[in-house]
DRENKOL-513037 format. One line per 3 residues: for each residue x, y, z of N, C-alpha, C. Coordinates in nm, 3 decimals, padded with zeros to 5 digits. Example, Ala and Ser with C-alpha at 12.3 -4.5 7.8 and 13.67 -1.06 7.14 Angstrom:
// DRENKOL-513037
01.319,-00.569,00.780,01.230,-00.450,00.780,01.320,-00.330,00.780 | 01.285,-00.225,00.708,01.367,-00.106,00.714,01.290,00.003,00.787 $
END
This chain:
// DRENKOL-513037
16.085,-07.817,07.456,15.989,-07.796,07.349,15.878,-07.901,07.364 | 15.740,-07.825,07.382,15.621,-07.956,07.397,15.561,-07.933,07.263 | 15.556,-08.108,07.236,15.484,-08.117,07.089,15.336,-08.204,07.086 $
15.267,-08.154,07.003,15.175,-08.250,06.992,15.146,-08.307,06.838 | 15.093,-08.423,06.867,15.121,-08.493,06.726,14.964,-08.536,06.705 | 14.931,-08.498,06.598,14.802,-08.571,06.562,14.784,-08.598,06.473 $
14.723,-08.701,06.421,14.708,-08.811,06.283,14.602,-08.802,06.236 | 14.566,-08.764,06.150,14.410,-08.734,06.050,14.426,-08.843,05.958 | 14.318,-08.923,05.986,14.226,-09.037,05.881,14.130,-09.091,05.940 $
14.006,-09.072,05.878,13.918,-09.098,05.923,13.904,-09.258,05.958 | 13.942,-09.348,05.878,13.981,-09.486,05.871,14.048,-09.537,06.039 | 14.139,-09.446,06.049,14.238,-09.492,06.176,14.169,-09.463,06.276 $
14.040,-09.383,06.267,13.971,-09.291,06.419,13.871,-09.389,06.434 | 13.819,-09.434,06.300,13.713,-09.572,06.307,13.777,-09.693,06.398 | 13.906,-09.701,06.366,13.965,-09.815,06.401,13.984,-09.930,06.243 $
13.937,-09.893,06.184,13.971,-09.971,06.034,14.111,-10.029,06.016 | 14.178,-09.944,06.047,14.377,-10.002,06.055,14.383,-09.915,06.152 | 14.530,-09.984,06.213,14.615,-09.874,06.269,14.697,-09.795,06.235 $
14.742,-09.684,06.332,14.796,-09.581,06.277,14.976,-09.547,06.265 | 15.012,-09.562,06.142,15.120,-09.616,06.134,15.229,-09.487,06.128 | 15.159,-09.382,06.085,15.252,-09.238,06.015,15.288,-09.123,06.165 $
15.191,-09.109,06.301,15.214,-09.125,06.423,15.296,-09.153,06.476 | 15.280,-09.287,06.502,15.441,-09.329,06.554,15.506,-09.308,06.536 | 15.581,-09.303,06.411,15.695,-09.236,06.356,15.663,-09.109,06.351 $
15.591,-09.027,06.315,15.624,-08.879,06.412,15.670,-08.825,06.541 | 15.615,-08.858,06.655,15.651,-08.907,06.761,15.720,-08.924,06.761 | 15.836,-09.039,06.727,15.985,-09.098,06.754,16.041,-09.008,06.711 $
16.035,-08.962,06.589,16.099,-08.837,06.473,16.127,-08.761,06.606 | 16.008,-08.687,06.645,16.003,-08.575,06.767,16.070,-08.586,06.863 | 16.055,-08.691,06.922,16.183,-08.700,07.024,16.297,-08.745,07.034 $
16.366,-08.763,06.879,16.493,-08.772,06.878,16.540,-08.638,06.865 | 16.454,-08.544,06.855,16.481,-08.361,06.811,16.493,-08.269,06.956 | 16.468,-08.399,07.121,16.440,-08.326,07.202,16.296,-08.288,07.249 $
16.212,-08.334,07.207,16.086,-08.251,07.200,16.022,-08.413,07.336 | 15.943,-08.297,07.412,15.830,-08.375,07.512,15.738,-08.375,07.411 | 15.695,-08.507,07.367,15.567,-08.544,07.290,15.455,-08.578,07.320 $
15.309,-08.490,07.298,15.192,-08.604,07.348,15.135,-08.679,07.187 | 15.092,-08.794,07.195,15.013,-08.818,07.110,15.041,-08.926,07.060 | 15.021,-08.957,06.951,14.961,-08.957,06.838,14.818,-08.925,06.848 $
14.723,-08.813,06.847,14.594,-08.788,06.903,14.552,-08.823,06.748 | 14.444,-08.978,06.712,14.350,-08.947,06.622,14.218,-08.924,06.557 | 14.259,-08.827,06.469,14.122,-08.752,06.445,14.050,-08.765,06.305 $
13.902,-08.788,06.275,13.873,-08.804,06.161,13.905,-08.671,06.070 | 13.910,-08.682,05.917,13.905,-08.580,05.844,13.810,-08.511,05.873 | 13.830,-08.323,05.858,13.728,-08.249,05.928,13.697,-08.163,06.036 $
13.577,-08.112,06.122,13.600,-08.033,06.204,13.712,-08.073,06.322 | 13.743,-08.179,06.301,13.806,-08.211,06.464,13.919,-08.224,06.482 | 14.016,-08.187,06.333,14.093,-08.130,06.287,14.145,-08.014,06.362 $
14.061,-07.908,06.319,14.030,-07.780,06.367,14.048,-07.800,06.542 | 13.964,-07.834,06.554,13.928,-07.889,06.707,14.036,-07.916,06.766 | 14.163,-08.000,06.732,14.247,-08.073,06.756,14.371,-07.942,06.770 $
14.379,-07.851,06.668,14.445,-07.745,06.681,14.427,-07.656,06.799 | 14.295,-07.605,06.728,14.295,-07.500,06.858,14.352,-07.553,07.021 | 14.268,-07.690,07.026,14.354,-07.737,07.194,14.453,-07.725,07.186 $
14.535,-07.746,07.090,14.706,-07.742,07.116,14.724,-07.603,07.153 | 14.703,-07.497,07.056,14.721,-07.417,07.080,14.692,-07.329,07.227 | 14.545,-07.318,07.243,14.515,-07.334,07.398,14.595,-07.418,07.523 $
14.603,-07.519,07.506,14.715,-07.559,07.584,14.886,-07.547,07.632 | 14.921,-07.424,07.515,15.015,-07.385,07.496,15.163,-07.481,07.445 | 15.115,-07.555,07.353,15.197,-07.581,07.303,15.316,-07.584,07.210 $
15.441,-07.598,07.203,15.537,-07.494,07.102,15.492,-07.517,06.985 | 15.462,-07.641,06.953,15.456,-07.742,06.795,15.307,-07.844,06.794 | 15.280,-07.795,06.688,15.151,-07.907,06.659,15.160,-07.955,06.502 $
15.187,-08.104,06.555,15.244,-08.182,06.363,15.130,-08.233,06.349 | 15.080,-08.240,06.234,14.982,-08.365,06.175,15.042,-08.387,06.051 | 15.002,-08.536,06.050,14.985,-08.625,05.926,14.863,-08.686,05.886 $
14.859,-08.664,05.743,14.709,-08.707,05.687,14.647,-08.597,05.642 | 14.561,-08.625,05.542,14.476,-08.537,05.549,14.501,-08.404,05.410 | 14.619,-08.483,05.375,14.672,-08.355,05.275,14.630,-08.326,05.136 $
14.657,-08.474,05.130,14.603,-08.479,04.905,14.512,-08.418,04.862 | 14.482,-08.512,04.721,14.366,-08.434,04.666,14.195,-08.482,04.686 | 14.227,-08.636,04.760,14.094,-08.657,04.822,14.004,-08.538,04.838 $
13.877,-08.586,04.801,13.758,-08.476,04.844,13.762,-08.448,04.990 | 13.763,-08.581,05.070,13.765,-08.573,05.211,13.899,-08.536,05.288 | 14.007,-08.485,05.225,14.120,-08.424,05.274,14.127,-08.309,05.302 $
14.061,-08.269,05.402,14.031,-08.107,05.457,14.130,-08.075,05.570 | 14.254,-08.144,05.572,14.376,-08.098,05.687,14.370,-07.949,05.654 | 14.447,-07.895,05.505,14.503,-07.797,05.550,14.367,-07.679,05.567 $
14.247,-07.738,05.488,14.147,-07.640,05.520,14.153,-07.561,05.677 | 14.154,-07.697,05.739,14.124,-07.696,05.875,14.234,-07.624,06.000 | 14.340,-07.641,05.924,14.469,-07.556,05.953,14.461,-07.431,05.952 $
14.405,-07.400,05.828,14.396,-07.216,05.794,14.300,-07.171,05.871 | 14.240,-07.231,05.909,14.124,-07.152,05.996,14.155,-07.129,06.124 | 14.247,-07.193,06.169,14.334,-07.186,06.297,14.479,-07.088,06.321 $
14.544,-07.091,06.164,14.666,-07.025,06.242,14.678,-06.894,06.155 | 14.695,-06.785,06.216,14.743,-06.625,06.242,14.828,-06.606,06.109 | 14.942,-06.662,06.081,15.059,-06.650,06.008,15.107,-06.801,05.941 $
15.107,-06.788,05.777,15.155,-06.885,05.761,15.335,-06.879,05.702 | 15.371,-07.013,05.718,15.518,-07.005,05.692,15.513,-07.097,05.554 | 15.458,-07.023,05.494,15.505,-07.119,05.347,15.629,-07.170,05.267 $
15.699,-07.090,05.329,15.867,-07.191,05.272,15.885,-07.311,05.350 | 15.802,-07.329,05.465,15.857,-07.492,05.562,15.770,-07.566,05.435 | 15.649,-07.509,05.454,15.566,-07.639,05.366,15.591,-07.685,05.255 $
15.648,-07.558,05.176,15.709,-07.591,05.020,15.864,-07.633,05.006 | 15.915,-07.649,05.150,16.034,-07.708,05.125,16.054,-07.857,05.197 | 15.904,-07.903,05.250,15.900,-08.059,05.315,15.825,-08.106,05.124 $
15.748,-08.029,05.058,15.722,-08.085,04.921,15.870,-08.099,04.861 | 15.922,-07.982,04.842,16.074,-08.034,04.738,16.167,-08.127,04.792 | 16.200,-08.127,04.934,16.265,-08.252,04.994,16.180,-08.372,04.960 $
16.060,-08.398,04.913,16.008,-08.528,04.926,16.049,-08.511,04.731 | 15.987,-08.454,04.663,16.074,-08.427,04.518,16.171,-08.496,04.471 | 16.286,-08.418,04.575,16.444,-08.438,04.490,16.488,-08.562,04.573 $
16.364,-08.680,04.698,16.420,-08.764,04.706,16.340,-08.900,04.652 | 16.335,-08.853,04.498,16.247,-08.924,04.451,16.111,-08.957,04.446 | 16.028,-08.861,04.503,15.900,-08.906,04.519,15.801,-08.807,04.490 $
15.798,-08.821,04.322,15.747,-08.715,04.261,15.596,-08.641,04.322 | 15.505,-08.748,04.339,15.382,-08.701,04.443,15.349,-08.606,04.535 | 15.497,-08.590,04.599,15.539,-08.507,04.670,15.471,-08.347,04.661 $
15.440,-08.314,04.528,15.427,-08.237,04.489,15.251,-08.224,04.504 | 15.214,-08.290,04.535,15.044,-08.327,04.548,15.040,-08.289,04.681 | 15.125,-08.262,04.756,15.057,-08.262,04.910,15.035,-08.101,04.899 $
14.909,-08.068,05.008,14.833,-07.962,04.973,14.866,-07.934,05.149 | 14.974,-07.998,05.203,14.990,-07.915,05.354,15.022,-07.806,05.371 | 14.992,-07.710,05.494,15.051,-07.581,05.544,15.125,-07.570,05.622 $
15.200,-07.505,05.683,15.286,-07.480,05.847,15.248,-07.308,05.843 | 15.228,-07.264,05.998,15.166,-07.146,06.034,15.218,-07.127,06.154 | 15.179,-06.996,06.186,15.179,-06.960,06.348,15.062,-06.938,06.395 $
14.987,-06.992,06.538,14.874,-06.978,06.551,14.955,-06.933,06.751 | 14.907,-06.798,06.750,14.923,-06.779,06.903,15.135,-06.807,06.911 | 15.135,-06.870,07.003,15.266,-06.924,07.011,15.300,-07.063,06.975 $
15.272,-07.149,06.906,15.188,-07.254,06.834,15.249,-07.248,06.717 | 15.381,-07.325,06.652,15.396,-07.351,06.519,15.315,-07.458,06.462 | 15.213,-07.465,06.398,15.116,-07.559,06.326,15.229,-07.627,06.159 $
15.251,-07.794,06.195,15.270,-07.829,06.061,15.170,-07.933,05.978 | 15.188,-07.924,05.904,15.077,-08.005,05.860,15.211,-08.128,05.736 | 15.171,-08.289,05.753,15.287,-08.347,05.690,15.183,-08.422,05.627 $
15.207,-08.493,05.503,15.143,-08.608,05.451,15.148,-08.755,05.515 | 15.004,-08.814,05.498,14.973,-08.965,05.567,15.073,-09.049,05.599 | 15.188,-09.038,05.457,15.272,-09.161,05.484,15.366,-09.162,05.569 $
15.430,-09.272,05.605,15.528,-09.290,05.691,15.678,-09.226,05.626 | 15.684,-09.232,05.457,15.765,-09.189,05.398,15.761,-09.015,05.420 | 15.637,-08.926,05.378,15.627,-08.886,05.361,15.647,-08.783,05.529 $
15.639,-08.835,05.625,15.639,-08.789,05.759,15.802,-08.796,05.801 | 15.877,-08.914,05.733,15.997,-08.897,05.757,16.059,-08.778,05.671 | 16.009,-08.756,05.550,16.075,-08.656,05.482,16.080,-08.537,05.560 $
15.921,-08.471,05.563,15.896,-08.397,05.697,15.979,-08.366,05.841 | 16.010,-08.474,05.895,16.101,-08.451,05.964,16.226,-08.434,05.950 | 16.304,-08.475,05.831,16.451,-08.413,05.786,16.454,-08.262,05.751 $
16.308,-08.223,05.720,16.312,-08.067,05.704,16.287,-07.974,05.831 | 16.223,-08.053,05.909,16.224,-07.953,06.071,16.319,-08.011,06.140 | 16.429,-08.034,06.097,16.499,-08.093,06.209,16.647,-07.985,06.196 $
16.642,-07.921,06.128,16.807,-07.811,06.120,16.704,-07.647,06.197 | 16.560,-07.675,06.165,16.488,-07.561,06.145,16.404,-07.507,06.269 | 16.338,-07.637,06.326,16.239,-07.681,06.468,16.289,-07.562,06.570 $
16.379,-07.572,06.633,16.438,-07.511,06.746,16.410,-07.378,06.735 | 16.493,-07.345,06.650,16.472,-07.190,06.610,16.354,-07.137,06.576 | 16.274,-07.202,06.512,16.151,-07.134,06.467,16.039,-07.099,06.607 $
16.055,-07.251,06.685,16.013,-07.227,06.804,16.039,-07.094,06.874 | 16.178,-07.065,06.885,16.224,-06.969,06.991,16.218,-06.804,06.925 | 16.218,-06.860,06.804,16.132,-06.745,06.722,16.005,-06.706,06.756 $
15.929,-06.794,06.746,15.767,-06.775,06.772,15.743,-06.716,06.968 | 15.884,-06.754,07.006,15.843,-06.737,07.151,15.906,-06.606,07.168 | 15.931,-06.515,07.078,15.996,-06.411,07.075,16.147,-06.388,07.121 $
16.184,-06.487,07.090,16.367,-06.507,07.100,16.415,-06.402,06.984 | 16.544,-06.368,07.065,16.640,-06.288,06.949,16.770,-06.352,06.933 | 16.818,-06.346,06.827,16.920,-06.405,06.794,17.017,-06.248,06.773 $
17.160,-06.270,06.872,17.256,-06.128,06.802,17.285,-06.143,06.654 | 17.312,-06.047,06.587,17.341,-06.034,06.445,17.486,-05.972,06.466 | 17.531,-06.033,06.374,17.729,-06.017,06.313,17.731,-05.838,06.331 $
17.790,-05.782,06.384,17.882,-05.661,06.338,17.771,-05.598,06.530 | 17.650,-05.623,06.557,17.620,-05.579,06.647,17.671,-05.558,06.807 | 17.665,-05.476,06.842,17.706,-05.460,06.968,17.646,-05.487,07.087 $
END
């Protein structure tokens, strides 16, 4: 499984701080198995977009970002998401919000991310924090594999079939 990871804040692309929610995506990713490129970062905005489509063009299984989610004016992740992917999977996204929820972190509920299918390309979209990216990853991590081999047109046999 090739992943790409990219980090939206405009702050981190300036160089203002470094990028802390990345790394730990990344690591997340390849304790799941996954060949990782990145942390690729990108300001809030078109390059967002920009940042997708290459993945996707490049054929990649998975494209995560962090950042970019809230209610900031300048938080145009998931804008920038929808304009990119085909199919969205709204139970991943609304179930990396209730995992961040029921583990205390009511805010959780503020993140305005998506997950989609774009091409063969599962697009997720996770919030800035490092907390919030680990939550993220406890929810693609029973789910990742399959969805992949889903998107790659895998079949799974079903009970009673022959």
């Amino acid at each position: 499984m090739r992943a790409l990871v990219v980090t939206v804040s405009t702050r981190a692309a300036a160089g203002v701080y470094e990028d802390r929610s990345g790394p730990v995506l990344v690591a997340g990713l390849r304790e799941m198995g996954a060949d990782v490129d990145g942390p690729t970062v990108v300001p809030d905005g078109p390059e967002v977009e920009s940042a997708l489509r290459g993945a996707v063009e490049a054929g990649y299984d998975v494209a995560v970002t962090t950042g970019g989610t809230g209610l900031n004016p300048n938080d145009q992740t998931p804008e920038m998401t929808q304009r990119v992917v085909e199919a969205e999977v709204p139970g991943l996204a609304e179930a990396i919000r209730a995992h961040g929820r029921s583990n205390g972190v009511p805010t959780a509920s503020l993140s305005r991310g998506i997950a989609g299918r774009a091409g063969r390309t599962l697009i997720v979209n996770l919030p800035g924090s490092t907390g919030g990216v680990r939550d993220g990853l406890s929810v693609l991590q029973p789910v990742l594999v399959h969805a992949v081999d889903q998107i790659a047109g895998g079949d799974h046999p079903r009970s009673g079939a022959a």
